[in-house]
C-alpha positions in Angstrom: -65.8 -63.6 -62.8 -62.2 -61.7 -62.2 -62.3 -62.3 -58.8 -63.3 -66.2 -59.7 -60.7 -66.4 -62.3 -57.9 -65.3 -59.2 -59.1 -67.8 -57.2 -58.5 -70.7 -59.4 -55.2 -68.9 -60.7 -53.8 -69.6 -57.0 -54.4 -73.2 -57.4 -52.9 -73.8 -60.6 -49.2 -75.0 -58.5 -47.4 -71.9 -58.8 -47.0 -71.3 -55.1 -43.5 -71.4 -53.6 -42.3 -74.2 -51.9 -39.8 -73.6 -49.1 -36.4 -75.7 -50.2 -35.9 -79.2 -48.6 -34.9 -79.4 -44.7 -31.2 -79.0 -43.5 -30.1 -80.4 -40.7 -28.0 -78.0 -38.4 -28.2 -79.4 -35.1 -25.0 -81.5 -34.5 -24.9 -84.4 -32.5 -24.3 -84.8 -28.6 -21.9 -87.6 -27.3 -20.3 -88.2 -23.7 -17.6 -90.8 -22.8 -17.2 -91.9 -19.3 -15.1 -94.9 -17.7 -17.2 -97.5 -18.0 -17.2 -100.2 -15.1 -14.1 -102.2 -15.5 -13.6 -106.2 -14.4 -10.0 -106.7 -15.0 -6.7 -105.1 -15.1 -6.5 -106.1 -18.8 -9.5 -104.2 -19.9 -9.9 -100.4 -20.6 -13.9 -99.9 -20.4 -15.3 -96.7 -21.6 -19.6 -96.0 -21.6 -20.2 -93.7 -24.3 -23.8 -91.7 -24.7 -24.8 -90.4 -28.4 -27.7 -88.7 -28.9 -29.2 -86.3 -32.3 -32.5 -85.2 -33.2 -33.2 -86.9 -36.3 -30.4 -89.6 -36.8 -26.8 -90.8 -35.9 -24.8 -92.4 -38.8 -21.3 -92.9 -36.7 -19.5 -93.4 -33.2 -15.8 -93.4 -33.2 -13.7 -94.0 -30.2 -10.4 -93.5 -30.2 -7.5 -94.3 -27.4 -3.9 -92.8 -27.1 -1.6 -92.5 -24.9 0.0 -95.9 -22.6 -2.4 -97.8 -25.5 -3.3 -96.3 -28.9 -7.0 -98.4 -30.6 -9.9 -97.2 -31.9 -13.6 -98.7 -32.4 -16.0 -97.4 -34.6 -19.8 -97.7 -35.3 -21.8 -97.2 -38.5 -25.5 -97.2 -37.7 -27.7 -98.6 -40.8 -30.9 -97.4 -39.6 -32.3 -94.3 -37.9 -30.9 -94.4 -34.3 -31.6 -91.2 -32.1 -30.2 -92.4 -29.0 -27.1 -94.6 -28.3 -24.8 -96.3 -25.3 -22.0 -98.7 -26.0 -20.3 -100.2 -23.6 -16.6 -100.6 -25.1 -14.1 -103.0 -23.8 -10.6 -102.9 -24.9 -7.9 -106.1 -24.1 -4.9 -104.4 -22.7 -1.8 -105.7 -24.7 1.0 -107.4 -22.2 3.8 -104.8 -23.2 1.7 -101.3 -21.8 2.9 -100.0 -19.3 1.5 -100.0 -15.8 -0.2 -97.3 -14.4 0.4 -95.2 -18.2 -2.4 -92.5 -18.9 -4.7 -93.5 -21.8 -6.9 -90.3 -23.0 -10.2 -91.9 -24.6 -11.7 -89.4 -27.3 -15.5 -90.2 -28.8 -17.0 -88.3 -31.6 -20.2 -88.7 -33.1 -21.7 -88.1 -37.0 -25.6 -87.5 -38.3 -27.0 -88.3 -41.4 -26.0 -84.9 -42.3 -22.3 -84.7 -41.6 -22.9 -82.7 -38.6 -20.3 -84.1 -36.1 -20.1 -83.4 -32.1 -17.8 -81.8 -30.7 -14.9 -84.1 -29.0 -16.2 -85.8 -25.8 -12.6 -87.0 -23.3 -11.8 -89.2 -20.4 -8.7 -90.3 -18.8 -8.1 -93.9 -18.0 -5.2 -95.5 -16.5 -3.7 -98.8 -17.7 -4.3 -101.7 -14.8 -7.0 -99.7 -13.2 -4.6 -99.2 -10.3 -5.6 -98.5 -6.6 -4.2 -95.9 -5.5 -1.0 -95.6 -3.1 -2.1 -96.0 0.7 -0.1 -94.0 3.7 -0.8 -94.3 7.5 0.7 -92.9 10.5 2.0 -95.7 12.9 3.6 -93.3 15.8 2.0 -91.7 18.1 -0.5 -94.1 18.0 -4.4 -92.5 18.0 -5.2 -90.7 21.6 -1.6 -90.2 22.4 -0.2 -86.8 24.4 1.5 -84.4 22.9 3.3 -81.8 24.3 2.7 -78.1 22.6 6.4 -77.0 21.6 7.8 -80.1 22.1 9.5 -82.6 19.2 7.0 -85.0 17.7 8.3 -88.3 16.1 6.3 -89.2 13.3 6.3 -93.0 11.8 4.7 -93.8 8.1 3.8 -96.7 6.3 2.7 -97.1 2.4 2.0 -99.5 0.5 1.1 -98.7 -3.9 0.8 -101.7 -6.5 3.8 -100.3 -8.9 6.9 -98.3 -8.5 
């Protein structure tokens, strides 16, 4: 009967619970240039990923242009990419440095650590140079003077 009565006595909802789950992970995010279609648009790609939930996504832009975007998921999202477009205003300047910054948030206020890219305002091509003298195949004489002839070409000053 002892033994009975210890049996039932572990039943009675006395055992110890372990306390509610914490979430420790924080989030993932990356930022990349994103695939741009105009000279008035700064596109970034960002990639946010946690285990159990994001709750944010904030991008934010400083530097030639200073903007910021934010997203505040509603539901349980694990995995994210936004493709974020931003207008250019007419009075940055050409060819300034624009640093894009994306951070992301869980459920549980664990946030990411900083993700950056670099983009440049007008998606510029870059300056061109080419040697126009001596002409391809042309001798030259070991020791001897050698004129040489450039031209360049770049979209800004």
């Amino acid at each position: 009967i002892a033994s009975m009565a210890m049996g039932l006595g572990a039943c009675s909802g006395d055992e110890v619970i372990d306390p509610p789950f914490r979430d420790q992970i924080k989030p993932r995010v990356q930022v990349a240039k994103g695939n741009t279609v105009a000279d008035t648009v700064l596109a970034v790609t960002i990639n946010a990923t946690d285990n159990i939930g994001l709750k944010r996504v904030r991008l934010l832009l400083a530097g030639g242009i200073t903007a910021e975007y934010d997203t505040v998921m509603t539901s349980a999202v694990t995995s994210l990419t936004l493709n974020v477009n931003v207008k250019v205003p007419s009075n940055a300047p050409i060819g300034a440095t624009v640093t894009a910054r994306a951070v992301a948030t869980d459920g549980a206020g664990n946030q990411s650590d900083t993700a950056r890219v670099a983009l440049t305002v007008g998606n510029l091509e870059p300056p061109t140079a080419v040697i126009t003298s001596p002409v391809a195949g042309s001798p030259v004489v070991s020791g001897k003077a050698l004129v040489l002839s450039l031209s360049g070409r770049a979209r800004y000053k």
